[in-house]
N, CA and C atoms of all chains as a GROMACS GRO file, in nm:
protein
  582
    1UNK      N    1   1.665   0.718   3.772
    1UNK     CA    2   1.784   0.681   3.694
    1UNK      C    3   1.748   0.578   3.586
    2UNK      N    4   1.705   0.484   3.630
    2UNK     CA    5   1.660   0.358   3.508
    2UNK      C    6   1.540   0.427   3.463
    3UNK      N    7   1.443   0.485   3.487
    3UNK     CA    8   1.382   0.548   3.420
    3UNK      C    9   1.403   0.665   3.287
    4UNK      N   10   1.510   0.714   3.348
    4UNK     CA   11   1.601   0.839   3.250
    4UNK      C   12   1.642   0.709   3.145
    5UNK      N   13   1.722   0.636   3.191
    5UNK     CA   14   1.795   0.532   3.098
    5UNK      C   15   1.700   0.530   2.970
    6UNK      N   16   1.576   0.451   3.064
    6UNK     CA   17   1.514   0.398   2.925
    6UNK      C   18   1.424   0.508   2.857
    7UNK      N   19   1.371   0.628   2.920
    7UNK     CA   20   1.336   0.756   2.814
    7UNK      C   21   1.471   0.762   2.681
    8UNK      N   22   1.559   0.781   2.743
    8UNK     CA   23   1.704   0.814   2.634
    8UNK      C   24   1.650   0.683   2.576
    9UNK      N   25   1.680   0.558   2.561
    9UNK     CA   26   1.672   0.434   2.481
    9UNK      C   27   1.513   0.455   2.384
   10UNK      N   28   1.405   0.482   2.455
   10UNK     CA   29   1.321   0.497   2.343
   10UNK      C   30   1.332   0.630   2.213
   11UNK      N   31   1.392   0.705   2.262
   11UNK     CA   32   1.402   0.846   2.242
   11UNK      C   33   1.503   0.783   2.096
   12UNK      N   34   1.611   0.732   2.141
   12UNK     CA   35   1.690   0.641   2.029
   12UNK      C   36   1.642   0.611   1.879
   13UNK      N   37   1.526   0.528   1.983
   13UNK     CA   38   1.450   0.424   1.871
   13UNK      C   39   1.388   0.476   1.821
   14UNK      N   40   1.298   0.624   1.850
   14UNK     CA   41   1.267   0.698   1.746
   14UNK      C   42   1.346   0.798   1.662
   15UNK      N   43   1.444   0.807   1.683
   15UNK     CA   44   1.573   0.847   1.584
   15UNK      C   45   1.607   0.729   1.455
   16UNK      N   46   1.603   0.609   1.537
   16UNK     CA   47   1.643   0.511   1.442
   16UNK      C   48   1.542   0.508   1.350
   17UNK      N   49   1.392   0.498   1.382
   17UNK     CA   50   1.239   0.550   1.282
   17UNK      C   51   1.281   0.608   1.169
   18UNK      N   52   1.303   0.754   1.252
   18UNK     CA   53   1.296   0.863   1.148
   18UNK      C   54   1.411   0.880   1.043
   19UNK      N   55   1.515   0.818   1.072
   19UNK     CA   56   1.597   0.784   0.961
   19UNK      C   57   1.586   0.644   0.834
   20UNK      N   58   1.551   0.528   0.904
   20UNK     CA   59   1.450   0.472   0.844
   20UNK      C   60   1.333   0.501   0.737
   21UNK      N   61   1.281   0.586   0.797
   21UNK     CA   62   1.145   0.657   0.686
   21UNK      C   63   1.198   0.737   0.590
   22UNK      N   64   1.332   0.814   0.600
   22UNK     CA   65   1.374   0.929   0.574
   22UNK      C   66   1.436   0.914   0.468
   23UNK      N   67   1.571   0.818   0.497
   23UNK     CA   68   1.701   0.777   0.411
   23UNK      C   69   1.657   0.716   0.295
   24UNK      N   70   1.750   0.762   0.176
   24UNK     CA   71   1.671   0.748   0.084
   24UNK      C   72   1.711   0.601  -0.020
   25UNK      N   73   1.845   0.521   0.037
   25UNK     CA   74   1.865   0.372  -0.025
   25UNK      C   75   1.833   0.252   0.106
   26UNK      N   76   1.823   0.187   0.024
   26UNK     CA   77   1.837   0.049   0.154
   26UNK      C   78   1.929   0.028   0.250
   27UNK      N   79   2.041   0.005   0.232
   27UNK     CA   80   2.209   0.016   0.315
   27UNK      C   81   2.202   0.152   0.388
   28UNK      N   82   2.149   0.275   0.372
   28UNK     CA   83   2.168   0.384   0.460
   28UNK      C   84   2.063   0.355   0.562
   29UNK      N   85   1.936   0.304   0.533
   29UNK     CA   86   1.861   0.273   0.596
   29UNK      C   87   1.873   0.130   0.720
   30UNK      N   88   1.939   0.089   0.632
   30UNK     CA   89   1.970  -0.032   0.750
   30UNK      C   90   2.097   0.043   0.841
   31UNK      N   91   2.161   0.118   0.806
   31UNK     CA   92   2.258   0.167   0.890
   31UNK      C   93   2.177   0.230   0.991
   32UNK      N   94   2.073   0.336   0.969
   32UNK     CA   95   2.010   0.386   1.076
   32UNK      C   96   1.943   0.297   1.137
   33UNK      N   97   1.879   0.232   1.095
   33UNK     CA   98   1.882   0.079   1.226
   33UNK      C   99   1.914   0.024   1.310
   34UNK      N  100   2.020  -0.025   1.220
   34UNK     CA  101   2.158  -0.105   1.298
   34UNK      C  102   2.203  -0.017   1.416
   35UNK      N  103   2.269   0.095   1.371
   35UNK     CA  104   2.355   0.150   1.475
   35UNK      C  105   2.247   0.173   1.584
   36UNK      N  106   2.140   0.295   1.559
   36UNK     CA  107   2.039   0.371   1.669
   36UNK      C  108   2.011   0.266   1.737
   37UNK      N  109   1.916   0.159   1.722
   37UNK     CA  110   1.783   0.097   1.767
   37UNK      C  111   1.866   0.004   1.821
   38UNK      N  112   1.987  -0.046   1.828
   38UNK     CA  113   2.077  -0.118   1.927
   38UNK      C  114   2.145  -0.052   2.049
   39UNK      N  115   2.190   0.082   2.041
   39UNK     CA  116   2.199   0.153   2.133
   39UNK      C  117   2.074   0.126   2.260
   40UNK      N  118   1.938   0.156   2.164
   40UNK     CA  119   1.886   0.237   2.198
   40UNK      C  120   1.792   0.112   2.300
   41UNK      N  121   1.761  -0.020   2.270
   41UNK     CA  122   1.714  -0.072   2.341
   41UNK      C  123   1.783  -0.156   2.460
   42UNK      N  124   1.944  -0.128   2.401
   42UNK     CA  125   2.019  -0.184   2.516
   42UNK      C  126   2.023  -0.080   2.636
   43UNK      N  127   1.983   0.045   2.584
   43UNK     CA  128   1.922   0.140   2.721
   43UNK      C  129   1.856   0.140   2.756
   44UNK      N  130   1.692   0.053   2.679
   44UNK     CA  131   1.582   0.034   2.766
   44UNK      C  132   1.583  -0.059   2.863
   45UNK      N  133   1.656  -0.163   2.836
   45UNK     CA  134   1.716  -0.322   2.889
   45UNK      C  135   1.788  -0.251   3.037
   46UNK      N  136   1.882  -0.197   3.033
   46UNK     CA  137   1.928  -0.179   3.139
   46UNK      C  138   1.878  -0.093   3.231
   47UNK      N  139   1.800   0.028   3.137
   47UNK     CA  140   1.706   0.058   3.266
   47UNK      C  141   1.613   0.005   3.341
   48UNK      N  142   1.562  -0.083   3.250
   48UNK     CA  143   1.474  -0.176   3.316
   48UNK      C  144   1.533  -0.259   3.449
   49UNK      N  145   1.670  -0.311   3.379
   49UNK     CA  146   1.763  -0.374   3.519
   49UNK      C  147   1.788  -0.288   3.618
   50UNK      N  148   1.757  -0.187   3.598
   50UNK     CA  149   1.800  -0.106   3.730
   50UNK      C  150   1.688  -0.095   3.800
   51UNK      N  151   1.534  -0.047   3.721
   51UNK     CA  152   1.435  -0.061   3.783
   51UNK      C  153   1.366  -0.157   3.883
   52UNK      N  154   1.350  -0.285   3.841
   52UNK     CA  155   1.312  -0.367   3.839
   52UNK      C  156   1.365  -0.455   3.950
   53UNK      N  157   1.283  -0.529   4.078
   53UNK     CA  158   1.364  -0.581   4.240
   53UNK      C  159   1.419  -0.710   4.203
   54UNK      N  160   1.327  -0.784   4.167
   54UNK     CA  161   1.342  -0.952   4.144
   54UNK      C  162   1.471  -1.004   4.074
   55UNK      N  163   1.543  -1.044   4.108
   55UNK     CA  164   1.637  -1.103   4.032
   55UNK      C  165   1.628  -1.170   3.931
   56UNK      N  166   1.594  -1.217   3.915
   56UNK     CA  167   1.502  -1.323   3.831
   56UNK      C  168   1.491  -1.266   3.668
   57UNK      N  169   1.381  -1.115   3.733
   57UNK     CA  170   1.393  -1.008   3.597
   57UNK      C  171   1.521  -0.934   3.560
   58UNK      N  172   1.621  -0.911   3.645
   58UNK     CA  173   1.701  -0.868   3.620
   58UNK      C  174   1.805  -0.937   3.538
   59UNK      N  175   1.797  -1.073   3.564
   59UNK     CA  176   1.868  -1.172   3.454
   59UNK      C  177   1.807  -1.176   3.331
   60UNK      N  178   1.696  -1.184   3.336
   60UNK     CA  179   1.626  -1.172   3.212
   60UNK      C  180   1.654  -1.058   3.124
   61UNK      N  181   1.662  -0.931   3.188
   61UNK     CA  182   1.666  -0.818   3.115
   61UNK      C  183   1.822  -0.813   3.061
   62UNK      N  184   1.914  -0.840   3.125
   62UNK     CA  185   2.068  -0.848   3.088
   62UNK      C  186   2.129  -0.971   3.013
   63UNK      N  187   1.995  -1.062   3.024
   63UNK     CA  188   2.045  -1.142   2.863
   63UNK      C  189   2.005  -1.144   2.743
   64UNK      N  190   1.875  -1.056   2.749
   64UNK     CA  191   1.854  -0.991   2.605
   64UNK      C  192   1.925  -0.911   2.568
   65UNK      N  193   2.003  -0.783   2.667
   65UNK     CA  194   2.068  -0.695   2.630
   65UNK      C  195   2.199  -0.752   2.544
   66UNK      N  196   2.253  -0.860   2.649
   66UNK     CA  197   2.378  -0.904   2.605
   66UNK      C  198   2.349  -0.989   2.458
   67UNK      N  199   2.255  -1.043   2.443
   67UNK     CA  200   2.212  -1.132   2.317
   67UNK      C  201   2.188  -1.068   2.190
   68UNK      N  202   2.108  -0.901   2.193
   68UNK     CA  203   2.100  -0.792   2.131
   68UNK      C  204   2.215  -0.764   2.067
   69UNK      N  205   2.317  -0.739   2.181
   69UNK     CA  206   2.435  -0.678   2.117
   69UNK      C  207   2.546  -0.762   2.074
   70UNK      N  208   2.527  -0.928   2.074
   70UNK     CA  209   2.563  -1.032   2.033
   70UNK      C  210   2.542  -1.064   1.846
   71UNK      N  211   2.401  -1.046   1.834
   71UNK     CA  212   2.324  -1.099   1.735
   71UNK      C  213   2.319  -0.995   1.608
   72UNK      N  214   2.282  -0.859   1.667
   72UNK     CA  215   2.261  -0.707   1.578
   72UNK      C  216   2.368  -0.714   1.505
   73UNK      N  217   2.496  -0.702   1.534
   73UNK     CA  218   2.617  -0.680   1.419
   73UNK      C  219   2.589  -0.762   1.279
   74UNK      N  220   2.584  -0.903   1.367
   74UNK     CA  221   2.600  -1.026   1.275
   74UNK      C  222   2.500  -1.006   1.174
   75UNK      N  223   2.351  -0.987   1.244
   75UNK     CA  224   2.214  -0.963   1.148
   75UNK      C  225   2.224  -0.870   1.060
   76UNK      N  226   2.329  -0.794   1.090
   76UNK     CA  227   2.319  -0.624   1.012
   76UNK      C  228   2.442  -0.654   0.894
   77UNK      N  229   2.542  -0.737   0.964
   77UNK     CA  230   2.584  -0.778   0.792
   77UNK      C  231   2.557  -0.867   0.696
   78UNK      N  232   2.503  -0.975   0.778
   78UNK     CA  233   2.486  -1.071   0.664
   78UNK      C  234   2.374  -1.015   0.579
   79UNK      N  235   2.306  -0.924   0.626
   79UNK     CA  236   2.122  -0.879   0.536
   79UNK      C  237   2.214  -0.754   0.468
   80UNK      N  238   2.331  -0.653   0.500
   80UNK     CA  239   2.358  -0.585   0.368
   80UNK      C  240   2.473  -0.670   0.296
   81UNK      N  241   2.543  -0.757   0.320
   81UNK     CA  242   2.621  -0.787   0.213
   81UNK      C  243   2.522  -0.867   0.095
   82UNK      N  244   2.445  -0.934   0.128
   82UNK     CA  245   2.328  -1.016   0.031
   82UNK      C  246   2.268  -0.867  -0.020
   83UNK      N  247   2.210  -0.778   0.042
   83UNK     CA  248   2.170  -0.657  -0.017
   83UNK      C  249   2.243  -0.600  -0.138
   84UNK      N  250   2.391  -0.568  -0.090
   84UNK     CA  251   2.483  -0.554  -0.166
   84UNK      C  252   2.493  -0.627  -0.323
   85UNK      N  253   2.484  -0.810  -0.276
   85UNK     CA  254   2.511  -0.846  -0.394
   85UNK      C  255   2.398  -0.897  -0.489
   86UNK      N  256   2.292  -0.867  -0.391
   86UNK     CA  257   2.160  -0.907  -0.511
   86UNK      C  258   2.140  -0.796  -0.592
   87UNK      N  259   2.090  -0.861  -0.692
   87UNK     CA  260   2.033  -0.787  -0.828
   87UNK      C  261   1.899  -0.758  -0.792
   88UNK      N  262   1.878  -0.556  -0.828
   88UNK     CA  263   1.769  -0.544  -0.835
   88UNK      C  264   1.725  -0.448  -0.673
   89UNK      N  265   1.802  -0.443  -0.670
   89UNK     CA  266   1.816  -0.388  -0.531
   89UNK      C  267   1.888  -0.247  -0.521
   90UNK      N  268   1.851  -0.149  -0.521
   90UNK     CA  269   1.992  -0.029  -0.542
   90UNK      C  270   2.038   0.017  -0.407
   91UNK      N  271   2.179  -0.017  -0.423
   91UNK     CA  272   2.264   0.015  -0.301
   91UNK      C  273   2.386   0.124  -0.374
   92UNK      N  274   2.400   0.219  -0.287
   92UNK     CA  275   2.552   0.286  -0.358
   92UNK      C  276   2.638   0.306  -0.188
   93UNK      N  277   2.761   0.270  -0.258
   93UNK     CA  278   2.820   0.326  -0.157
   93UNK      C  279   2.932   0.450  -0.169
   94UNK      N  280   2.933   0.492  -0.115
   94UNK     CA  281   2.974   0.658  -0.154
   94UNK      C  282   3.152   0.658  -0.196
   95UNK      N  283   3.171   0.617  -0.002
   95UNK     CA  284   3.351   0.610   0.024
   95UNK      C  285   3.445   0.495  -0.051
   96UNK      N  286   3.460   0.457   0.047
   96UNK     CA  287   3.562   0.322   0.018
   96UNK      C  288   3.511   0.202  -0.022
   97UNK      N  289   3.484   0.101  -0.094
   97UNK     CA  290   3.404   0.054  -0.157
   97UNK      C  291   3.561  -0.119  -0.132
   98UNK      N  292   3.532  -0.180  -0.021
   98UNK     CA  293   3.663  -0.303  -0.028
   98UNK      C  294   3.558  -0.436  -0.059
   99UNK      N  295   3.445  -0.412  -0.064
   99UNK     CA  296   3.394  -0.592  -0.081
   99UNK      C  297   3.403  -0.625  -0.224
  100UNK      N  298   3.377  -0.487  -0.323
  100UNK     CA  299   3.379  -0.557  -0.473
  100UNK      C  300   3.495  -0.609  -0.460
  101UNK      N  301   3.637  -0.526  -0.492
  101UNK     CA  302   3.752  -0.589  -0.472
  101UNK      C  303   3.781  -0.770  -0.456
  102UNK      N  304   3.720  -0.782  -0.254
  102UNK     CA  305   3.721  -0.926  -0.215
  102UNK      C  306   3.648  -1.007  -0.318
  103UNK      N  307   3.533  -0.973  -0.361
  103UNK     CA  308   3.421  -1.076  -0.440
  103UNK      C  309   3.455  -1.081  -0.556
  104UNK      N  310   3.528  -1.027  -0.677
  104UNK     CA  311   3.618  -1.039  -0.740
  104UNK      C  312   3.729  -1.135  -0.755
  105UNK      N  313   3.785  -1.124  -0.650
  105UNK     CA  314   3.918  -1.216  -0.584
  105UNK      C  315   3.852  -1.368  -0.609
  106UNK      N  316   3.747  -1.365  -0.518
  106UNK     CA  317   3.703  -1.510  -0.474
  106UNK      C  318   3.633  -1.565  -0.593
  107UNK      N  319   3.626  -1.486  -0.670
  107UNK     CA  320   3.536  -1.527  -0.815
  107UNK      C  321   3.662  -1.586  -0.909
  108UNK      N  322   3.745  -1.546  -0.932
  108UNK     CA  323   3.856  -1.554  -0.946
  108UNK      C  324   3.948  -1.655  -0.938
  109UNK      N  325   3.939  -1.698  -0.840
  109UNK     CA  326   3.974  -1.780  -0.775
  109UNK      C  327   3.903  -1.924  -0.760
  110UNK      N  328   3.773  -1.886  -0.888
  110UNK     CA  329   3.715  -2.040  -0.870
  110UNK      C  330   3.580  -2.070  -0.750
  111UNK      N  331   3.590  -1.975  -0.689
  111UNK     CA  332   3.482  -1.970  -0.541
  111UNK      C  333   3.398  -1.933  -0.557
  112UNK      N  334   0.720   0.974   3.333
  112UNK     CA  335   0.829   0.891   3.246
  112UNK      C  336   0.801   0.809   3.104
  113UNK      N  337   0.741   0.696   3.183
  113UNK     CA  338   0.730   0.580   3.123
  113UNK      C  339   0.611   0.612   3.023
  114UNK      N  340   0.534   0.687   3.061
  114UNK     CA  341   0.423   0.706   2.979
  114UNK      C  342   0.488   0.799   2.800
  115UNK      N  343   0.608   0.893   2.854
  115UNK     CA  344   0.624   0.977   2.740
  115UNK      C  345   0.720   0.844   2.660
  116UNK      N  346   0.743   0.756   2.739
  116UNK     CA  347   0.829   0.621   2.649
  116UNK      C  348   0.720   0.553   2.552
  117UNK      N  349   0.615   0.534   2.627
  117UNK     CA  350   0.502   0.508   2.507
  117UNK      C  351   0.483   0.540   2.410
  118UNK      N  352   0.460   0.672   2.473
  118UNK     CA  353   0.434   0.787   2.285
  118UNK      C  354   0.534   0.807   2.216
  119UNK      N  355   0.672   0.790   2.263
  119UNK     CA  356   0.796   0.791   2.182
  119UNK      C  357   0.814   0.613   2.093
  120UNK      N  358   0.753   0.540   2.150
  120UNK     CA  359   0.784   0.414   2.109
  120UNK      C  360   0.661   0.384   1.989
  121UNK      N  361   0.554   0.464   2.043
  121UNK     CA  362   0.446   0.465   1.936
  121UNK      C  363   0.471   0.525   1.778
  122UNK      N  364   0.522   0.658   1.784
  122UNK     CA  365   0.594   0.720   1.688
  122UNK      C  366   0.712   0.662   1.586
  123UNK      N  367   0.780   0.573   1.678
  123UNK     CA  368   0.879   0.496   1.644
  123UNK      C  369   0.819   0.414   1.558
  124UNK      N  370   0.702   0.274   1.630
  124UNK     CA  371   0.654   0.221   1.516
  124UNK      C  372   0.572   0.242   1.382
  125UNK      N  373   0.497   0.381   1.407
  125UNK     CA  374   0.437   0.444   1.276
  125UNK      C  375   0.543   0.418   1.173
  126UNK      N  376   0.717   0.460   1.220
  126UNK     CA  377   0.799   0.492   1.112
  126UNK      C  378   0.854   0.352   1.056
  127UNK      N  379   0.833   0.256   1.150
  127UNK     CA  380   0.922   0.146   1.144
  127UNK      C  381   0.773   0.052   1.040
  128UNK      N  382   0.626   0.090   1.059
  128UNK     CA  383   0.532   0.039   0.982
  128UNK      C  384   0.521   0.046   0.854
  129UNK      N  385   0.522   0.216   0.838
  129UNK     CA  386   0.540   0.232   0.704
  129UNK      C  387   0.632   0.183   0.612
  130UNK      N  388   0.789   0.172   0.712
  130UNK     CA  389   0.871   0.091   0.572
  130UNK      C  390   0.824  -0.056   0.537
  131UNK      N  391   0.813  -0.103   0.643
  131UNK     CA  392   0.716  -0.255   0.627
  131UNK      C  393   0.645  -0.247   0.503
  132UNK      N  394   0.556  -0.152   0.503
  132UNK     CA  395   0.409  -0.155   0.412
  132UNK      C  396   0.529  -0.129   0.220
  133UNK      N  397   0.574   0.018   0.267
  133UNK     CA  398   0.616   0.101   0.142
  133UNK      C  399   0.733  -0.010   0.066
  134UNK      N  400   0.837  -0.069   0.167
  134UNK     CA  401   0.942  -0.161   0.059
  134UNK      C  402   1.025  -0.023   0.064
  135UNK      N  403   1.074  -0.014  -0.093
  135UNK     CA  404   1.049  -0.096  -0.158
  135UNK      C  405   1.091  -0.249  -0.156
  136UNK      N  406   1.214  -0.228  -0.145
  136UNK     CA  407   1.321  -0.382  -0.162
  136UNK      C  408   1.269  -0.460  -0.064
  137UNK      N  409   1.291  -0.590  -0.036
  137UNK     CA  410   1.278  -0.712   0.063
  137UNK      C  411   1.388  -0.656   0.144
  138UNK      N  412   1.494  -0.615   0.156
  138UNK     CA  413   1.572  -0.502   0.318
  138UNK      C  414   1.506  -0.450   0.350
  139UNK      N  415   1.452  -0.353   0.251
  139UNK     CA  416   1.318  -0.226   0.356
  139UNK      C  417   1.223  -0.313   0.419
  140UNK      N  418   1.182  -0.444   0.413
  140UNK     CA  419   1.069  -0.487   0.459
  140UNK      C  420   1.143  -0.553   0.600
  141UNK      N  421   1.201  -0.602   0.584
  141UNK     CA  422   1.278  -0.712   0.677
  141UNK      C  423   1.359  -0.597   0.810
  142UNK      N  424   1.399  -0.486   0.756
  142UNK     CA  425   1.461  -0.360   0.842
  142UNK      C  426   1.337  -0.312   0.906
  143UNK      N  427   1.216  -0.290   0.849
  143UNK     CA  428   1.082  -0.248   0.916
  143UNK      C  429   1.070  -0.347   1.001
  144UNK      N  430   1.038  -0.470   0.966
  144UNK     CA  431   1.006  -0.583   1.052
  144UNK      C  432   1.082  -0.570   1.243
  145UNK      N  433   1.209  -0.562   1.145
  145UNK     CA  434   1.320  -0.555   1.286
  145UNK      C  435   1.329  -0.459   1.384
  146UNK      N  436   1.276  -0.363   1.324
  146UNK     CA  437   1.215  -0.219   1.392
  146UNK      C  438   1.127  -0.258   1.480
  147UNK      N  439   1.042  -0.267   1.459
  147UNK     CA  440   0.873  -0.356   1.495
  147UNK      C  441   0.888  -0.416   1.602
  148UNK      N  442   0.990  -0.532   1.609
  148UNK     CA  443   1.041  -0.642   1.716
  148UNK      C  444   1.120  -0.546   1.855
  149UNK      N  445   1.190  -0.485   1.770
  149UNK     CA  446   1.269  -0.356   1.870
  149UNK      C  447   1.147  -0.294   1.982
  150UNK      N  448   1.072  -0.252   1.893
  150UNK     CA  449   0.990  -0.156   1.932
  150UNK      C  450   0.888  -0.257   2.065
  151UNK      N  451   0.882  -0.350   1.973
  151UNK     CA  452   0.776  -0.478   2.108
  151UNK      C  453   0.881  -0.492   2.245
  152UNK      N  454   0.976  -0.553   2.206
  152UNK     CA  455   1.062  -0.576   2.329
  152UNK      C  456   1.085  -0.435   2.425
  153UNK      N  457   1.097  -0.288   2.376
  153UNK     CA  458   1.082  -0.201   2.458
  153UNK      C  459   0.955  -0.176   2.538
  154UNK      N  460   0.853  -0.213   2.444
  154UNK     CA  461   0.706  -0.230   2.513
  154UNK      C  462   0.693  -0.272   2.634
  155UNK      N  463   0.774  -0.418   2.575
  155UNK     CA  464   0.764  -0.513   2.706
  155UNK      C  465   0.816  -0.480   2.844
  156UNK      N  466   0.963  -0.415   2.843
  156UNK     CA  467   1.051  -0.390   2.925
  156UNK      C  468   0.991  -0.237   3.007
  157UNK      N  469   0.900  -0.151   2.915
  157UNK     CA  470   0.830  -0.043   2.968
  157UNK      C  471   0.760  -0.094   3.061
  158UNK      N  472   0.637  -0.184   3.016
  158UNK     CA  473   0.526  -0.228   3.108
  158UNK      C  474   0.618  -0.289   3.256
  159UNK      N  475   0.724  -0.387   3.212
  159UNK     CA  476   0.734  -0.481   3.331
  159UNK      C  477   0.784  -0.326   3.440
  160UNK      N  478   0.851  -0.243   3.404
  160UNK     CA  479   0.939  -0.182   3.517
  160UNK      C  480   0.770  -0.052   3.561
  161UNK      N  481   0.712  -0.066   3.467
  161UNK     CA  482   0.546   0.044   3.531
  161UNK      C  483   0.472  -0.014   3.632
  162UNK      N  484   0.525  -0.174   3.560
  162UNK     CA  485   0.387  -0.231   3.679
  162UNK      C  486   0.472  -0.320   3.779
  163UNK      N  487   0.599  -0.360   3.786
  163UNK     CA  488   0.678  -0.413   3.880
  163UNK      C  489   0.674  -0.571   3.858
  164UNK      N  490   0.604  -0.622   3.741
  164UNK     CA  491   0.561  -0.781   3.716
  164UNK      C  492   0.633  -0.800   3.574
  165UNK      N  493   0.710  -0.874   3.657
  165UNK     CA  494   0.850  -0.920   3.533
  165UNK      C  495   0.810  -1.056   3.480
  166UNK      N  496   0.695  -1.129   3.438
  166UNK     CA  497   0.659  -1.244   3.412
  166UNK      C  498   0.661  -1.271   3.246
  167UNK      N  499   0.652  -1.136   3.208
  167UNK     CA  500   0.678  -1.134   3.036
  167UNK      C  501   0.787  -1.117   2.985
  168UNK      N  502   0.917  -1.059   3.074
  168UNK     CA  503   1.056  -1.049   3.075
  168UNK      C  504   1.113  -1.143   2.966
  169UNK      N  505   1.084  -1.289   2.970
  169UNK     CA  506   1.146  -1.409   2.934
  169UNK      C  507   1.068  -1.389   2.792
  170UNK      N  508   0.992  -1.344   2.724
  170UNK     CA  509   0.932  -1.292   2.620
  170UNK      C  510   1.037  -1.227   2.541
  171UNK      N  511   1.117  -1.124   2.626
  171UNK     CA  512   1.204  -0.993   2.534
  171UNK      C  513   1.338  -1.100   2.478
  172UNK      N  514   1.366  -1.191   2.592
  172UNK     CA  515   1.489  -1.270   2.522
  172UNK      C  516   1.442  -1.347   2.413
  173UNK      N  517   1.335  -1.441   2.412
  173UNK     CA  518   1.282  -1.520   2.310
  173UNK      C  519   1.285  -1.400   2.177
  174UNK      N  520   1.189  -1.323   2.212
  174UNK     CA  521   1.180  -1.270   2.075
  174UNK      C  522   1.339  -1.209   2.010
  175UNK      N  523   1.406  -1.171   2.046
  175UNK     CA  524   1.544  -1.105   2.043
  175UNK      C  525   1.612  -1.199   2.003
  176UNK      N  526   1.603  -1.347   2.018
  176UNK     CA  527   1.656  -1.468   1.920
  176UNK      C  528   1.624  -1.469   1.821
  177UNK      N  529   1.450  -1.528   1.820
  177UNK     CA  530   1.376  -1.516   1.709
  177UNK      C  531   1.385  -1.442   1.644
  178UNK      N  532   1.406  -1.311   1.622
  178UNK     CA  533   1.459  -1.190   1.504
  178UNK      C  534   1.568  -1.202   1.460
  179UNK      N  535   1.656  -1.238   1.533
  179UNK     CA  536   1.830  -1.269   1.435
  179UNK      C  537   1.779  -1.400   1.374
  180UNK      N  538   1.771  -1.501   1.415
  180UNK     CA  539   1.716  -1.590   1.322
  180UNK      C  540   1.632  -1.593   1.195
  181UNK      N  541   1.518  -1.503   1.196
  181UNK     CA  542   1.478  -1.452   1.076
  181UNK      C  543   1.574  -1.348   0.994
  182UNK      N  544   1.610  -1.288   1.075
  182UNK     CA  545   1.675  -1.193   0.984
  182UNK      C  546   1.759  -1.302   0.883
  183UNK      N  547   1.846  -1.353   0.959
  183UNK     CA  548   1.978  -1.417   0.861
  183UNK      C  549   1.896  -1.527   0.787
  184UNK      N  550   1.766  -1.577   0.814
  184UNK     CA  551   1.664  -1.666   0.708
  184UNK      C  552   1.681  -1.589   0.589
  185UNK      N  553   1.607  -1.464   0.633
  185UNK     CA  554   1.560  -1.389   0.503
  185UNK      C  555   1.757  -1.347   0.388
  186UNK      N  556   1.832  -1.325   0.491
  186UNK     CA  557   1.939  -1.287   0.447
  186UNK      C  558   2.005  -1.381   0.315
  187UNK      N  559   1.961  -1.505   0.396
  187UNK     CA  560   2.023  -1.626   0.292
  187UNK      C  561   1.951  -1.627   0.196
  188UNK      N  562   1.808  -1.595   0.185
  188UNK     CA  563   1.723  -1.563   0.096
  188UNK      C  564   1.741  -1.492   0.001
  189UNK      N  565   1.768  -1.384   0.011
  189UNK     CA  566   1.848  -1.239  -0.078
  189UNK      C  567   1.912  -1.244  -0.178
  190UNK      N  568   2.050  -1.310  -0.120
  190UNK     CA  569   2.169  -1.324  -0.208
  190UNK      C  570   2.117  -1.370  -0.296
  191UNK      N  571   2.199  -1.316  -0.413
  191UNK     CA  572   2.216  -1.346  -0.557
  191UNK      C  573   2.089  -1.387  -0.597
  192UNK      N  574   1.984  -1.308  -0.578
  192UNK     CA  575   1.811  -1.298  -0.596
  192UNK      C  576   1.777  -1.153  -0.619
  193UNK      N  577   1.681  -1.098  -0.708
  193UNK     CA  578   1.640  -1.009  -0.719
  193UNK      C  579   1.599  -0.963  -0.680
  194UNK      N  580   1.522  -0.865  -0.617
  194UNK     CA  581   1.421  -0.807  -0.503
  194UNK      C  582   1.329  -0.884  -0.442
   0.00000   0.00000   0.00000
């Protein structure tokens, strides 16, 4: 079972790779990142917790997981909104497009 | 098992190396990087549950700090900067 876990979790992380290598702007690329390779090691993490007797490791392994999925969001926006607004950098975004809008506002506004 | 997690994790970092190396932008480098770290901490968590010696365990949390911390270094870095 924790073994299956963490095959699926690496299996992830080479999804998250190959979109990485693949995708062809920065922001799509960090999306395949972000999303896959957080899944994917919080399945190696817990298989490991399942594997693994010592308690000891098992705390260990469930506070990286929990710290992972603490930290990843935060890391994954603050590195594309700076992506976003540096020069020199090509980002497009396809759909709905709400941060020019906000950054506008706040410019605007003196900020 | 654990062994085809290797070669899947190995593959992983070829892909996660090359953006490192290729860029272009300082994201592609810093997204490779973070790949890289991913890819170590599964390493780690492979070996401890193959060999039953959880003594490097406390390794996967350290480093898993240490990468959000760089990341949002480099992040503050970025803004309103050119490549």
């Amino acid at each position: 079972m924790g073994q299956a876990l963490a095959l699926a979790g690496t299996l992830l992380t080479l999804l998250a790779a190959v979109g990485v290598v693949r995708f062809t702007d920065a922001l799509s690329r960090m999306h395949a990142l972000t999303k896959a390779s957080t899944v994917g090691l919080v399945l190696v993490l817990l298989g490991g917790a399942l594997t693994v007797d010592h308690p000891n490791d098992k705390t260990s392994l469930l506070l990286a997981g929990a710290l992972q999925l603490l930290t990843m969001p935060v890391a994954a926006n603050l590195m594309s909104r700076a992506t976003y607004q540096a020069r020199g950098i090509p980002s497009t975004v396809d759909t709905i497009d709400e941060l020019t809008g906000h950054l506008d506002a706040s410019r605007d506004d003196g900020g | 098992m654990i062994a085809a997690g290797y070669a899947l994790l190995a593959l992983a970092a070829m892909g996660f190396g090359y953006r490192l190396l290729a860029g272009p932008s300082l994201t592609d480098r810093v997204v490779g990087l973070d790949g890289l770290l991913i890819v170590g901490v599964s390493a780690v968590v492979l070996r401890a549950m193959q060999t039953g010696e959880g003594a490097f365990l406390p390794a996967a949390v350290v480093v898993t700090l240490v990468g959000f911390v760089g990341t949002a270094v480099v992040a503050r870095f970025i803004e309103g900067r050119g490549r």
